[in-house]
N, CA, C and O of each residue as an XYZ file, in Angstrom:
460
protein
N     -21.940     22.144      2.288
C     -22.271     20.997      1.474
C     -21.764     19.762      2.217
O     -20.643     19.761      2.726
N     -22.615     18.671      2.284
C     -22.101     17.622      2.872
C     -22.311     16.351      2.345
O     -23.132     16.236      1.435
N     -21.700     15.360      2.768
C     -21.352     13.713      1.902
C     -21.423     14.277      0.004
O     -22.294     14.088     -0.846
N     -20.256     14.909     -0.051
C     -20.036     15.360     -1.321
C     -19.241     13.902     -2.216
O     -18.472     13.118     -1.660
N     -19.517     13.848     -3.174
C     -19.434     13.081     -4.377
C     -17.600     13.438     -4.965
O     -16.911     14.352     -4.511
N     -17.250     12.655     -5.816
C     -16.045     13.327     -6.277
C     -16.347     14.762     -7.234
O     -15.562     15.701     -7.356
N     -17.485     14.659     -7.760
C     -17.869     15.954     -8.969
C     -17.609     17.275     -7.954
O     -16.684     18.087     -7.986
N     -19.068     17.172     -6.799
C     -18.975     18.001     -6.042
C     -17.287     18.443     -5.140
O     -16.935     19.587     -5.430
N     -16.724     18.021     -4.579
C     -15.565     18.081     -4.282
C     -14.724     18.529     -5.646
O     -14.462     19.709     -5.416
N     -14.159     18.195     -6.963
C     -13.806     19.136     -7.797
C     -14.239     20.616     -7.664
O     -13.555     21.620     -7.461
N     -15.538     20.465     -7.832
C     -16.185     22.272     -7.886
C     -16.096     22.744     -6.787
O     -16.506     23.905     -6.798
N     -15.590     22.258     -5.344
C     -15.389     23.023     -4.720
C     -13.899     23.433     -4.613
O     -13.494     24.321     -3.863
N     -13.376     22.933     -5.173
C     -11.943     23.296     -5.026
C     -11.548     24.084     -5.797
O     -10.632     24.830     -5.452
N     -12.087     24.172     -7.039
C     -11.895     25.131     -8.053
C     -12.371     26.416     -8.115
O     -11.907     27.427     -8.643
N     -13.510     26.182     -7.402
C     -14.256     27.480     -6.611
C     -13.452     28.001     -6.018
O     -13.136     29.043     -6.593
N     -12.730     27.789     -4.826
C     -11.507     27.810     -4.216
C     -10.296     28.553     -5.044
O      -9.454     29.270     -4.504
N     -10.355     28.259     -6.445
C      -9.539     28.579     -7.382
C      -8.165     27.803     -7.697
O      -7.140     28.100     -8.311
N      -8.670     26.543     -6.912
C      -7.189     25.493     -7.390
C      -7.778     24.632     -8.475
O      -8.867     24.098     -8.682
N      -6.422     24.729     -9.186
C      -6.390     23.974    -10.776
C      -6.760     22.466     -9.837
O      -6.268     22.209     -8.738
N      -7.670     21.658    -10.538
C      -7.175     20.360     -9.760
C      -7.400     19.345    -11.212
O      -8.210     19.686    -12.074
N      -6.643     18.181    -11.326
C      -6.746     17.350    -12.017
C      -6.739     15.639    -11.760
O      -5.994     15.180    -10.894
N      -7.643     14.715    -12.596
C      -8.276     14.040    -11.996
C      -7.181     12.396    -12.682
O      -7.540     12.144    -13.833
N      -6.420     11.724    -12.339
C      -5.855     10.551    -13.044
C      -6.246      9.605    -12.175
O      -6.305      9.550    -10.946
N      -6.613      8.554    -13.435
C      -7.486      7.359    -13.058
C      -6.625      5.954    -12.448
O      -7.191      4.861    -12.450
N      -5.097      6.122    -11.891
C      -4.686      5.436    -11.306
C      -3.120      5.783    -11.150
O      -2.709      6.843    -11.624
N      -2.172      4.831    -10.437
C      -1.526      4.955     -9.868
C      -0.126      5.655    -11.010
O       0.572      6.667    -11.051
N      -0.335      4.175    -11.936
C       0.892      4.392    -12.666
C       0.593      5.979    -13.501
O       1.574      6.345    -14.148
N      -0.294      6.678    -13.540
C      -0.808      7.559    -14.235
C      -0.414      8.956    -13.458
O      -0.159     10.077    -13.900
N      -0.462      8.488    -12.260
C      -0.680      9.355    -11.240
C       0.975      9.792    -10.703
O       1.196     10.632     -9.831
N       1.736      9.231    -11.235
C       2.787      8.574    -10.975
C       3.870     10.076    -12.221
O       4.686     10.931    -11.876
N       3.442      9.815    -13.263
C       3.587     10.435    -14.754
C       3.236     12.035    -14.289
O       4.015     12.965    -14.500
N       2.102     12.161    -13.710
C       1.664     13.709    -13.581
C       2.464     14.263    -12.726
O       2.978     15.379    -12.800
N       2.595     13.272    -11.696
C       3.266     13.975    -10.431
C       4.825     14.514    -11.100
O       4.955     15.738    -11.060
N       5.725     13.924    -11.560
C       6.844     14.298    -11.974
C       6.631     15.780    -13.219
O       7.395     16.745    -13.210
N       5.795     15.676    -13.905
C       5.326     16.271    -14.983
C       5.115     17.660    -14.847
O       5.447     18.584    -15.588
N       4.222     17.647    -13.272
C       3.761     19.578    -12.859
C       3.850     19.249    -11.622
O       2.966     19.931    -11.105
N       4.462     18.498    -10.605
C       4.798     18.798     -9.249
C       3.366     19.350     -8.713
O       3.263     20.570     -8.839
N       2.388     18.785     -8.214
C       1.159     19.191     -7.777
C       2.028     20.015     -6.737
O       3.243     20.002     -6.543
N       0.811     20.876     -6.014
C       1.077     21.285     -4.511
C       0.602     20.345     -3.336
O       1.023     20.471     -2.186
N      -0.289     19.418     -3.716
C      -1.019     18.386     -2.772
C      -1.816     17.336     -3.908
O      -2.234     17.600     -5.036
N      -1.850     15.868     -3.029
C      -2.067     15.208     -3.510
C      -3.356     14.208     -3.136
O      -3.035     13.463     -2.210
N      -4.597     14.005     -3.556
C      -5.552     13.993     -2.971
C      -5.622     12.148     -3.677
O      -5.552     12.035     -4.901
N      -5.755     10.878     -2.821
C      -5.587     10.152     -3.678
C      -7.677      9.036     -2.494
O      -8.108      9.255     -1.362
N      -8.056      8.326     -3.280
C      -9.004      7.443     -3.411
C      -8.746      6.227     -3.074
O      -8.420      5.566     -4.061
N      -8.752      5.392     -1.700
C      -8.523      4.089     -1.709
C      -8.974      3.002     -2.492
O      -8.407      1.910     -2.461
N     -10.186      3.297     -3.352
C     -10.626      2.469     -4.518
C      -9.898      2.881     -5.968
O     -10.581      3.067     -6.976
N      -8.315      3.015     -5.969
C      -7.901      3.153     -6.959
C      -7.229      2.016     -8.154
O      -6.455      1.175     -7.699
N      -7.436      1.999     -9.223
C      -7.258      1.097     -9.708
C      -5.706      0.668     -9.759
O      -4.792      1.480     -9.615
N      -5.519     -0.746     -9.987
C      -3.952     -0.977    -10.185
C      -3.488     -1.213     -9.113
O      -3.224     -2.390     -8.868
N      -3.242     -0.253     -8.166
C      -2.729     -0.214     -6.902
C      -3.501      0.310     -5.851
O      -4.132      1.345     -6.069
N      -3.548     -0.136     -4.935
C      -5.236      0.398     -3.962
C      -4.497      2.122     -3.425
O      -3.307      2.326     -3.668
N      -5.132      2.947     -2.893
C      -5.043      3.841     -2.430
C      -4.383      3.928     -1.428
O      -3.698      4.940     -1.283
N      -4.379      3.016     -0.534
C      -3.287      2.714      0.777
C      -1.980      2.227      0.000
O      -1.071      2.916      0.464
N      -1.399      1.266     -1.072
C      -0.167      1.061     -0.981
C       0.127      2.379     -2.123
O       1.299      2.436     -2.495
N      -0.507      3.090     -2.517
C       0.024      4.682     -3.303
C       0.325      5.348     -2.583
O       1.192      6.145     -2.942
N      -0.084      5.426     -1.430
C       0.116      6.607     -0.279
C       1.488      6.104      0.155
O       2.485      6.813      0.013
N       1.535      5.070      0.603
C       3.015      4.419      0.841
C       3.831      4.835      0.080
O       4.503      5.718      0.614
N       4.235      4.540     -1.376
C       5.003      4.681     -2.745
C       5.182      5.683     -2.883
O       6.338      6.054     -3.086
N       4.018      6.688     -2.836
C       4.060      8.220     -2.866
C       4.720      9.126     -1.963
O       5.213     10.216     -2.252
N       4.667      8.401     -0.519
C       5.273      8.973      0.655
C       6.983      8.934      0.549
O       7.684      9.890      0.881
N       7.485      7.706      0.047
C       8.556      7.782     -0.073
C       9.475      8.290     -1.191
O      10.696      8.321     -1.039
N       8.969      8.619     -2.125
C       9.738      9.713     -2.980
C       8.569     11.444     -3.230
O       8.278     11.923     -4.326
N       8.249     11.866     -2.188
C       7.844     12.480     -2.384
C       7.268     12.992     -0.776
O       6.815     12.266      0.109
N       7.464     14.497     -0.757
C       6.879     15.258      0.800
C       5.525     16.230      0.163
O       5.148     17.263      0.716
N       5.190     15.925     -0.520
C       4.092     16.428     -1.194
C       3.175     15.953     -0.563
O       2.975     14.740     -0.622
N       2.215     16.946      0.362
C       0.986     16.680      1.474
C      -0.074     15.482      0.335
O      -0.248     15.485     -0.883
N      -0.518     14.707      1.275
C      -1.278     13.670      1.059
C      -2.138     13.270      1.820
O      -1.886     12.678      2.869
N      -3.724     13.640      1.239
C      -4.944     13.527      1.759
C      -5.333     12.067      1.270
O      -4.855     11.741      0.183
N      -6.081     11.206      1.882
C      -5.958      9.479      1.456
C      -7.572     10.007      1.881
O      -7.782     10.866      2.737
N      -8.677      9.282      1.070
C      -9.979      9.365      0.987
C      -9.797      7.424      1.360
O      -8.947      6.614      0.991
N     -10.977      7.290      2.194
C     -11.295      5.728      1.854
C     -12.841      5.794      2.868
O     -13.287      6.737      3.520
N     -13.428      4.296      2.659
C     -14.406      3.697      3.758
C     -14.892      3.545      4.468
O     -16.055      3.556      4.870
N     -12.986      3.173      5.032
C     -13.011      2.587      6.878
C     -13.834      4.211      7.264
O     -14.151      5.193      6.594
N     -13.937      3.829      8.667
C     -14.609      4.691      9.729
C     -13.556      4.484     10.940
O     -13.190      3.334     11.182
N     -12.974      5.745     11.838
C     -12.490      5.488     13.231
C     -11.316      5.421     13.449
O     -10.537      5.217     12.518
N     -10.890      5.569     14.705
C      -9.225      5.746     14.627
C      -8.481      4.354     13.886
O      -7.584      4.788     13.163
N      -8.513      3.501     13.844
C      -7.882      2.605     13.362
C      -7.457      3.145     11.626
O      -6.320      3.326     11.190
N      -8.606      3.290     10.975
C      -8.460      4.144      9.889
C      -7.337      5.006      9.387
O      -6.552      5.007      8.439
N      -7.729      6.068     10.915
C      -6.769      7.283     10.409
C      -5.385      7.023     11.066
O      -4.465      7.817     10.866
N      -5.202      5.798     11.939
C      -4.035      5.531     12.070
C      -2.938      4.671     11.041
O      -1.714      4.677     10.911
N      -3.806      4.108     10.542
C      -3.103      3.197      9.292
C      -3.034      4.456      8.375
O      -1.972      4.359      7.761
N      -3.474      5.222      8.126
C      -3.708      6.289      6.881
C      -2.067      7.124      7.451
O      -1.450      7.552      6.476
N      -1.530      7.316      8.465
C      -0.892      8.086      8.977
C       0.052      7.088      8.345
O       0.810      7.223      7.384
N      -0.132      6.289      8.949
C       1.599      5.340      9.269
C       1.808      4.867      7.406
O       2.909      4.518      6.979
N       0.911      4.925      6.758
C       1.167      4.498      5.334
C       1.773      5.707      4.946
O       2.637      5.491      4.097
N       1.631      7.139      5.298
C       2.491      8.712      5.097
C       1.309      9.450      4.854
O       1.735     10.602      4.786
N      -0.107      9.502      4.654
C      -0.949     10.500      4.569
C      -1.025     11.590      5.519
O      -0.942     11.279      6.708
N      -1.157     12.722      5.236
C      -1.450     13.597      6.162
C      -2.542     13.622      7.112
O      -2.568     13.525      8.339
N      -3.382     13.766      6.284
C      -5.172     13.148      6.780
C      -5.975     12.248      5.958
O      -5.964     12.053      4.742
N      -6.474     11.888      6.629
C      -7.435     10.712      5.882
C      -8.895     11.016      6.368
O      -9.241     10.862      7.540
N      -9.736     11.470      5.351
C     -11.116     11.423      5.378
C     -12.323     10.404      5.394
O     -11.933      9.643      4.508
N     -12.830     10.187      5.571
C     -14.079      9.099      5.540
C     -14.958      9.397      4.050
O     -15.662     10.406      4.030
N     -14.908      8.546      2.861
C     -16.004      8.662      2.380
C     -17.749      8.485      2.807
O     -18.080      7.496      3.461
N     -18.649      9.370      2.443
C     -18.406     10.373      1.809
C     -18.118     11.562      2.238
O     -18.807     11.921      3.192
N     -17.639     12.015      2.010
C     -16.822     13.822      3.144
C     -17.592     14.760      3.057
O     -18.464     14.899      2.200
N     -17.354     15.427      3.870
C     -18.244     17.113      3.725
C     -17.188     18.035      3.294
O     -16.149     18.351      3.873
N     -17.778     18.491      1.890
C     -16.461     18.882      1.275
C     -16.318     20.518      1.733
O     -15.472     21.243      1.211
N     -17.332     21.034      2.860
C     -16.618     22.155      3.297
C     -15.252     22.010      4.078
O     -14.355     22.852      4.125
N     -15.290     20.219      4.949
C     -14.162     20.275      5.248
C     -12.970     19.671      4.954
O     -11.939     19.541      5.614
N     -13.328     19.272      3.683
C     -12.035     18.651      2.715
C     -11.637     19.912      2.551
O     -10.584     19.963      3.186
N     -11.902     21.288      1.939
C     -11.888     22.225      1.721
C     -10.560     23.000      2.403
O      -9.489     23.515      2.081
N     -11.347     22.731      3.508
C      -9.968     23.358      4.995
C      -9.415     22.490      5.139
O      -8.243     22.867      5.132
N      -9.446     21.293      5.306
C      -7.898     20.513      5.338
C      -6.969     20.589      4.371
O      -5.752     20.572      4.554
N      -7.715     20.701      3.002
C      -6.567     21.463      1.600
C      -6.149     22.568      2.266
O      -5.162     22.482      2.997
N      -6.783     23.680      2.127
C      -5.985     24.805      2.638
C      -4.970     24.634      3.680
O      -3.763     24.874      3.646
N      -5.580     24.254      4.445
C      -4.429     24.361      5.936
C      -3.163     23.470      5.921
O      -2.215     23.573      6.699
N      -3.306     22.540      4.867
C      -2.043     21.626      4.786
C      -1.293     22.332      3.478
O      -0.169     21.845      3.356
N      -1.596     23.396      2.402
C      -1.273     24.315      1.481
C      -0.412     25.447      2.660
O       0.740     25.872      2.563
N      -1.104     25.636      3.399
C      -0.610     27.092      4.299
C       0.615     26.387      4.430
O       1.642     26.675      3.816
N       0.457     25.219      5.450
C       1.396     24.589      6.409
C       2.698     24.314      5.213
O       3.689     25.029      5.366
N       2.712     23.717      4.519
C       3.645     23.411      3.231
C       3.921     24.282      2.652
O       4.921     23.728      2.193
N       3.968     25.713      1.986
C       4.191     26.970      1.798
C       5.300     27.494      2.653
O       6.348     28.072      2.367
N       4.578     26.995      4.184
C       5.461     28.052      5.033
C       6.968     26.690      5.099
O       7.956     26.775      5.829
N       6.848     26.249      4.707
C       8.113     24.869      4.876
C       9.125     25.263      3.728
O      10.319     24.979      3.826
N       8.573     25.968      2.574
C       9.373     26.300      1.296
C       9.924     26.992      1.024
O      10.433     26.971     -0.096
């Protein structure tokens, strides 16, 4: 499946068989995380309140919980700011969610074996 949507990307993850749940911004996002300790954290640079780049920041620093940053940009510049803000990887909207798919997993493996 490719240039998957946010719907599509849910169903594939759940397919997958991960619980995933969807909060519509930062301070929200903020509440869950303490609440059930995700295993990974998949966040949207068009997020409300606080953009998706300064959450990844905020998030990075109280928290080692893998972080996938979705946004726009295109190209290394992108995924270098996506790094240095604390994301793990940063995807290009719209993604091919076979390989959002494997970057969940493989950053799940990688974080597992850290625990």
């Amino acid at each position: 499946m490719s240039e998957a949507t946010l719907g599509d990307v849910i169903l594939a993850l759940k397919t997958d068989s991960l619980e995933v749940e969807v909060v519509p911004d930062y301070p929200r996002g903020l509440t869950r995380l303490d609440e059930t300790s995700p295993a990974l954290v998949i966040i949207d640079e068009m997020l409300a309140v606080v953009n998706g780049w300064e959450a990844c920041s905020r998030l990075r620093k109280i928290t080692d919980v893998p972080i996938i940053l979705l946004g726009d940009k295109r190209g290394g510049r992108a995924v270098a700011k996506a790094i240095d803000q604390g994301a793990d990887v940063y995807l290009s909207k719209p993604c091919d969610s076979d390989e959002l798919k494997a970057r969940v997993g493989a950053l799940l493996r990688r974080y597992r074996r850290k625990t």
